[in-house]
C-alpha positions as CSV (number, residue, x, y, z in Angstrom):
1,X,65.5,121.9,16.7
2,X,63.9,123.2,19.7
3,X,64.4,126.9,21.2
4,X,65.4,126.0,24.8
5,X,68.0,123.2,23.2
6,X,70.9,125.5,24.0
7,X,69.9,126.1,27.5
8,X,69.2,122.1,28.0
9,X,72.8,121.7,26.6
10,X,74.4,124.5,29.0
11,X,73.0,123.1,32.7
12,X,73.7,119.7,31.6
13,X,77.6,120.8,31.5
14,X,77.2,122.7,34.7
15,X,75.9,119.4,36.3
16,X,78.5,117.4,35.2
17,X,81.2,119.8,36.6
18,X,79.7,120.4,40.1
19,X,80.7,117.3,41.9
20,X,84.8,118.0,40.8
21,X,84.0,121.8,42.2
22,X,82.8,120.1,45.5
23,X,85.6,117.7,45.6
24,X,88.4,120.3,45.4
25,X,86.7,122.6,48.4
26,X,86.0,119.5,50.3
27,X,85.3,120.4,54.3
28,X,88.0,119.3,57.2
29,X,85.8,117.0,58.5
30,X,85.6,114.6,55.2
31,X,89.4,113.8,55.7
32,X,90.2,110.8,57.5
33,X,91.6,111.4,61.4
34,X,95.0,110.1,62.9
35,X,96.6,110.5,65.3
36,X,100.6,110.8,65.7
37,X,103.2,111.1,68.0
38,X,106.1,113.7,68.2
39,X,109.5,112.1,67.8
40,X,112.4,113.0,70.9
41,X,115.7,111.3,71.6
42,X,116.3,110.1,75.1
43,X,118.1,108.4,77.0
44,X,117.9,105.0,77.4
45,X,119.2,102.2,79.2
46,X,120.1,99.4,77.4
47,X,120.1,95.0,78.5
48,X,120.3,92.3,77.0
49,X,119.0,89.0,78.2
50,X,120.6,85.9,78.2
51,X,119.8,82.2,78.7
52,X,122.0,79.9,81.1
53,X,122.4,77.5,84.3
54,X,123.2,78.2,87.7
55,X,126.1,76.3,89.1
56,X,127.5,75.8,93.2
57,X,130.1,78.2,94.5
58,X,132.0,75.2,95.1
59,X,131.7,71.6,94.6
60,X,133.6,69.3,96.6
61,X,134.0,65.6,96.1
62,X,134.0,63.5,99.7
63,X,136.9,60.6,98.8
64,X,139.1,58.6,101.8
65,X,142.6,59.3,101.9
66,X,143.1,55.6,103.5
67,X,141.2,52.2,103.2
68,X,139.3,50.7,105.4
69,X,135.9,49.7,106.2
70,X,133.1,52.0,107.2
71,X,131.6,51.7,110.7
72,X,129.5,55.1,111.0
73,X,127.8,57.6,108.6
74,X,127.6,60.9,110.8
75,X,125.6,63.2,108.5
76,X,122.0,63.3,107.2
77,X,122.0,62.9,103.8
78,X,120.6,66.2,102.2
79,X,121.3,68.4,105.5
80,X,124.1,71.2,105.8
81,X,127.0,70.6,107.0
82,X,130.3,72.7,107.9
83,X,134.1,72.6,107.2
84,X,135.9,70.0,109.4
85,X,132.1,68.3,110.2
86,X,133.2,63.9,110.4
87,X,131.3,62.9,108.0
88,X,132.2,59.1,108.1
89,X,134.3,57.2,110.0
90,X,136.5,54.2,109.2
91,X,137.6,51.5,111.5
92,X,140.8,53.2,113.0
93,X,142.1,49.3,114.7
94,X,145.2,49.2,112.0
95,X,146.2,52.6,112.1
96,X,146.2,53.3,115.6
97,X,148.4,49.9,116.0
98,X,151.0,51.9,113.9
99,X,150.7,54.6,115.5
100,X,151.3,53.2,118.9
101,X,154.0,51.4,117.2
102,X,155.8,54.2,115.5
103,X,155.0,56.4,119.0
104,X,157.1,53.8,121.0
105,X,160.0,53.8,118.2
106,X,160.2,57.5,118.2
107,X,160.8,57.9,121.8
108,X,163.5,55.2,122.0
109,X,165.5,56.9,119.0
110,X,164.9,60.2,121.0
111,X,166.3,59.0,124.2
112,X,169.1,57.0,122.2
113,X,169.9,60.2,120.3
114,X,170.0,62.6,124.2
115,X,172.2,59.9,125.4
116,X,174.2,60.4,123.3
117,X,174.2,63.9,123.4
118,X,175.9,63.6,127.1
119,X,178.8,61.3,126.3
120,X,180.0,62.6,123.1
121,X,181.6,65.5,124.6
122,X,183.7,62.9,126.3
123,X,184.2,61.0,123.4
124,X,182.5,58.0,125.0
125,X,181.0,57.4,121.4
126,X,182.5,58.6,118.4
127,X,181.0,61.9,116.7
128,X,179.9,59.5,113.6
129,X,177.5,57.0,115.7
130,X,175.8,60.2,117.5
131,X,175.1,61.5,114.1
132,X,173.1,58.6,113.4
133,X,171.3,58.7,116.4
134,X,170.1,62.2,115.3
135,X,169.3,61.0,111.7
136,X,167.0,58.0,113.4
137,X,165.4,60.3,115.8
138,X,164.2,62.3,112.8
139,X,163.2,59.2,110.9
140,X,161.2,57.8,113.9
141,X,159.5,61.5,114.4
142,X,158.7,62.0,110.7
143,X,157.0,58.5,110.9
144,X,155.1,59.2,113.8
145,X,153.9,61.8,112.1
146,X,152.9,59.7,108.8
147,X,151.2,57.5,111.5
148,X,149.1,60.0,113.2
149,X,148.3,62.0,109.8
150,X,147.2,58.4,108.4
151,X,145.1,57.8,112.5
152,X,143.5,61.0,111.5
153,X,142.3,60.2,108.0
154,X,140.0,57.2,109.2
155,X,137.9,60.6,110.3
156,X,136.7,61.4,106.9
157,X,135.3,65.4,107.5
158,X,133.6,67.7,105.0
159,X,136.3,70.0,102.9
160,X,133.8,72.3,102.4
161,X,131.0,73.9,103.9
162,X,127.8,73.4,102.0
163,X,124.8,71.2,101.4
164,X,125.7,67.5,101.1
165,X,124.2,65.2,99.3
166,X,123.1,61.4,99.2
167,X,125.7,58.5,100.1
168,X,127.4,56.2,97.9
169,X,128.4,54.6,100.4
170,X,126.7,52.7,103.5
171,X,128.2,51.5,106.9
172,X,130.3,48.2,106.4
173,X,130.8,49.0,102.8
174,X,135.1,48.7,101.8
175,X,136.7,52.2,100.9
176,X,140.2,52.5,99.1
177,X,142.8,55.1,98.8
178,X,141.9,57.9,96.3
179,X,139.3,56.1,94.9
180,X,137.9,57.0,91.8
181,X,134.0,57.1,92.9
182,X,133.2,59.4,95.5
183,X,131.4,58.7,98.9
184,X,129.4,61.6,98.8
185,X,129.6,65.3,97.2
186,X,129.2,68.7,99.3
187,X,127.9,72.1,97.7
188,X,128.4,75.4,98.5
189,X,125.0,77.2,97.2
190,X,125.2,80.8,98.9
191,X,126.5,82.7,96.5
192,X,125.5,80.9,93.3
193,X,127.5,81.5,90.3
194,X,125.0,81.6,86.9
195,X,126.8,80.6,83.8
196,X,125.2,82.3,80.6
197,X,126.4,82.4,76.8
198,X,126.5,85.4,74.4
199,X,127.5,85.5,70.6
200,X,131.1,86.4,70.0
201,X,129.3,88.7,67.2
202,X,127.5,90.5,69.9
203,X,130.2,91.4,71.9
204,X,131.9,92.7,68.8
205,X,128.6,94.4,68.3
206,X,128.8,96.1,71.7
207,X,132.9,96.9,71.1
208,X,131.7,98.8,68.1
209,X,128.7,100.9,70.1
210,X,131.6,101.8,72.7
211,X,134.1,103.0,70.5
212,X,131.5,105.0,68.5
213,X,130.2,106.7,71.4
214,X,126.5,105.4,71.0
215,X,126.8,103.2,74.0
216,X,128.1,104.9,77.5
217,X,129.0,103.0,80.1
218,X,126.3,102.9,82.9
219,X,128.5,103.1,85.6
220,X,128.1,101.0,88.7
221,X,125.1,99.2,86.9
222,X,126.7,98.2,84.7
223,X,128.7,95.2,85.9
224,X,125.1,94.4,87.6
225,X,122.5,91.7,86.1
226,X,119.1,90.5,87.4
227,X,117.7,86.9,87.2
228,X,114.1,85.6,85.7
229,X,113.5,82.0,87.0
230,X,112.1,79.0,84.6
231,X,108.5,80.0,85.6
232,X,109.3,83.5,84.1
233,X,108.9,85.4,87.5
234,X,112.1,87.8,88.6
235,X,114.3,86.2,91.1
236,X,113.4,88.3,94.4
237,X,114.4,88.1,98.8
238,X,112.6,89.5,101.1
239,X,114.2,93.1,102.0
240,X,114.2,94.5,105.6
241,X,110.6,95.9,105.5
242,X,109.4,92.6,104.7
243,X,109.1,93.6,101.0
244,X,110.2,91.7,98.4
245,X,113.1,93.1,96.1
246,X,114.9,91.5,93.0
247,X,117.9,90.4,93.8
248,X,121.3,92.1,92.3
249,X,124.2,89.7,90.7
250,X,127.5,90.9,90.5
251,X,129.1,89.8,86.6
252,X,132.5,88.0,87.4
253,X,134.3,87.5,84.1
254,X,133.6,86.8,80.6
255,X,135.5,83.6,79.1
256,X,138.2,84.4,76.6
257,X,138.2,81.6,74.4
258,X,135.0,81.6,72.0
259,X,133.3,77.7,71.9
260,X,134.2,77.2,68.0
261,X,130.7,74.6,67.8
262,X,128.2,77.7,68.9
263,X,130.6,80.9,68.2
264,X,129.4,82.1,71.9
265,X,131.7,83.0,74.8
266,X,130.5,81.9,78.7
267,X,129.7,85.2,80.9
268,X,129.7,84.3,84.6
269,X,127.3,86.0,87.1
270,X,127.4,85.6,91.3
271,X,124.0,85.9,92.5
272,X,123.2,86.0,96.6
273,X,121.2,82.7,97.5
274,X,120.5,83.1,101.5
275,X,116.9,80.7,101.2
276,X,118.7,78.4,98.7
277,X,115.8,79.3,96.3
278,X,118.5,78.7,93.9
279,X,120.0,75.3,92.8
280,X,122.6,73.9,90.6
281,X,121.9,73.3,87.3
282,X,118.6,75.1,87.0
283,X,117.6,76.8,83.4
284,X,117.2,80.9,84.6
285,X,117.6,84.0,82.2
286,X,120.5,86.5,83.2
287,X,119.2,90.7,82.5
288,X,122.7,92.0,82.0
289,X,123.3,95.9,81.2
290,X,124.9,96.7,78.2
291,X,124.9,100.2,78.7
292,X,123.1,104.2,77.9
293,X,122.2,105.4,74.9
294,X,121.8,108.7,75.1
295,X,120.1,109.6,71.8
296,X,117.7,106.6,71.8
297,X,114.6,106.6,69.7
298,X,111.8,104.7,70.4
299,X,108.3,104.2,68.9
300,X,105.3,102.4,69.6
301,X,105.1,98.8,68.6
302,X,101.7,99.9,66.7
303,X,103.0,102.5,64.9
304,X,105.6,100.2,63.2
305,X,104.5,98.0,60.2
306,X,106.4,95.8,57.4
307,X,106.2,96.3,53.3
308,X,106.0,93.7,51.2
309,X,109.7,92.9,51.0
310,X,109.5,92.6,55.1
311,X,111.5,95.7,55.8
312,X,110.0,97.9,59.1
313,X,108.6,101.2,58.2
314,X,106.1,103.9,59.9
315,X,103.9,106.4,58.0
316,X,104.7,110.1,58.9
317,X,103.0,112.9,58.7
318,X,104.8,116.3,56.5
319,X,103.9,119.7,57.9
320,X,103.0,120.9,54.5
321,X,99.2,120.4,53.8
322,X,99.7,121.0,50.1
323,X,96.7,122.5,48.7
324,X,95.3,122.4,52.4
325,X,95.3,125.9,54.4
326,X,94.6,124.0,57.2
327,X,96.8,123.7,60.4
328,X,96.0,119.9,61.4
329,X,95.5,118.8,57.7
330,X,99.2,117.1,56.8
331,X,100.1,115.1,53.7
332,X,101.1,111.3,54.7
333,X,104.7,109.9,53.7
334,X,105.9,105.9,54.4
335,X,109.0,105.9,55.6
336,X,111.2,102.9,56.1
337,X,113.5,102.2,59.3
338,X,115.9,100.1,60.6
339,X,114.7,98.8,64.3
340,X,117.2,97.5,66.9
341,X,115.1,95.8,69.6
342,X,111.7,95.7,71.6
343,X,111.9,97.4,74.9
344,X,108.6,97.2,76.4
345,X,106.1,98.0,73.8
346,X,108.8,100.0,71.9
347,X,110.7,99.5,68.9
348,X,114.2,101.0,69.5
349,X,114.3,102.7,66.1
350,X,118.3,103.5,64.7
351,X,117.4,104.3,61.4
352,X,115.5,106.4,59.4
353,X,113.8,108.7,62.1
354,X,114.8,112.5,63.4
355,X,113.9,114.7,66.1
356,X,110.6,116.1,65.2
357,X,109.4,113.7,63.0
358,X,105.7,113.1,63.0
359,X,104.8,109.4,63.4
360,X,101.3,108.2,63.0
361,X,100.2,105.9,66.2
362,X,96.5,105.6,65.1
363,X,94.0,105.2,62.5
364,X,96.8,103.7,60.1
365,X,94.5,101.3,58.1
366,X,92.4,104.3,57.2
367,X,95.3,105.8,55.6
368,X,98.0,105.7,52.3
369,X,100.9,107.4,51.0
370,X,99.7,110.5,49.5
371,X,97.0,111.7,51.0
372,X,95.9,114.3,53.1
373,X,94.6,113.8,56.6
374,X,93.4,115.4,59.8
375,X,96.5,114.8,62.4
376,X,95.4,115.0,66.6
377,X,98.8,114.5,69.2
378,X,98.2,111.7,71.2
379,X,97.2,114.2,73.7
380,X,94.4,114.8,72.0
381,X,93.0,111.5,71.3
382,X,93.2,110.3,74.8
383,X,96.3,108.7,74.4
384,X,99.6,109.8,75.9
385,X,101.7,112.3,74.5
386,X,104.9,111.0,74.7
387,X,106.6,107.6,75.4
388,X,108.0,107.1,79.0
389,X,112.0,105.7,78.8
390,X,111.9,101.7,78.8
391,X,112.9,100.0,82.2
392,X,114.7,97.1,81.8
């Protein structure tokens, strides 16, 4: 064997160690960057949106209390009209006969009946025939009355104030009594009323936040909802300095009888409609406040991901550096969570998340449970260093 064989033998060990040597005192700047956001409970202000139809204030059906046959239609078809407007008019020929008819009988039986009146009190006629010259005075008066109630009916006028619509009727077209088809309908569309449905599990839901103390109520607000039309835009008037605002909706009631085919319940809303941008039966959405949550955690949409199994979970960052003595180096945990909603371009997190926890926002795909990294606040990486509160 060779003299230097032992000395070949010796660096070839050193060699072979040197790259685990280099690998345990690696530099800060060969670990990958993130960067993460501080966790902080706020408070937030919870709604919940909900699909539904807009319906009239009031809907009244224009049907003629007598028959007859039409000789005018006095309206535009389409137009506004107001309470007491003469809408149509039927031929009045039979009922003002009996009413000139039952005139002329009511003022004989009154003048029979103060004739009487005179000569009782000398027993001229017996107290028994003036009676009944009373009783036929109110008999003739009371039909008098039927007669000019029945004159007055051959004016058919709106019930209603509102915004009429077509005619089923035309002029010289026969109308009976109570008919079952109406001659025209009137709507009253300032205020609206919007009709929307939420789960009976919902509300339960909502009880149970309540009761708890995890919901609050939001005072005023609270019994307040906003509207997004069917082209997704937010129902708005203009205000008094010519700028539009959304417009407010009072909640009415919530229905007390759950509708056993869906398991919802009907929640009724009265929104303003002064330029009748509103009309019945169109498909809005309702923003209704629940109420505050005063502890509410949110996180980025981005910082949230999903396991295998689907379940949410972030990544977090531990304050330990392990083997590290380096202040930004941290040691990466997953961490699963329970979410709630989206607000914004939050997840409402109510699960599985603390004050002070370290979430990591960015650089996730460079990273895995385990190791160590270089963590930079959102601050630092241009991004911002907290999450503002959502407004719904």
């Amino acid at each position: 064997m060779p003299k230097h064989s032992p000395y070949l033998f010796l660096f070839l060990i050193v060699i072979l160690f040197l790259p685990g040597c280099e690998d345990a005192k690696a530099p800060q700047g060969m670990f990958p960057s993130v960067s993460y956001m501080e966790v902080h409970s706020r408070a937030v202000t919870l709604s919940t949106e909900l699909s539904g139809r807009t319906s009239a204030y009031m809907v009244a059906e224009v049907r003629p209390q007598v028959s007859g046959i039409i000789q005018q239609r006095l309206f535009v078809e389409g137009s506004d009209v107001q309470e007491g407007d003469v809408l149509y008019q039927i031929d009045p020929a039979i009922y003002q006969a009996a009413y000139d008819s039952a005139k002329a009988n009511e003022v004989a039986a009154r003048l029979l009946a103060e004739r009487y009146q005179q000569v009782v009190r000398v027993n001229a006629v017996s107290k028994q025939e003036y009676d009944n010259a009373v009783a036929a005075h109110g008999q003739a008066r009371a039909a008098l009355d039927s007669a000019r109630i029945n004159l007055d009916y051959t004016q058919v006028k709106a019930p209603v104030s509102g915004r009429i619509g077509r005619s089923a009727v035309t002029q010289g077209a026969l109308v009976t009594q109570n008919q079952p088809m109406a001659m025209a309908t009137v709507q009253q569309l300032d205020p609206m009323y919007v009709d929307v449905t939420q789960s009976s599990s919902e509300l339960l839901r909502l009880r149970r936040a309540f009761s708890s103390g995890a919901l609050i109520s939001s005072g005023e607000t609270a019994m307040q909802a906003r509207l997004i039309l069917e082209d997704g835009t937010t129902y708005t008037q203009r205000g008094a300095g010519s700028e539009m605002k959304p417009v407010i909706g009072t909640l009415k009631f919530s229905e007390v009888t759950v509708e056993p085919s869906t398991g919802a319940v009907t929640i009724r809303a009265e929104f303003p409609n002064p330029e009748g941008t509103l009309l019945p039966g169109m498909f809005v959405r309702a923003v209704l406040e629940e109420g505050v949550s005063e502890h509410a955690i949110l996180v980025p949409q981005k910082a949230v991901s999903r396991n295998n199994r689907g379940l949410p979970m972030v990544y977090k960052l531990t304050r330990d550096a392990g083997s590290q003595n380096q202040a930004d180096v941290y040691n990466v945990i997953q961490q699963l969570i329970s979410v709630d909603r989206a607000i914004d371009n939050h997840w409402l997190v109510t699960d599985g998340l603390k004050e002070g926890d370290l979430v990591i926002t960015d650089g996730l795909i460079r990273v895995r449970p385990g190791m160590p990294v270089k963590g930079l606040p959102e601050t630092e990486s241009g991004a911002a260093g907290s999450v503002a509160p959502a407004k719904n």
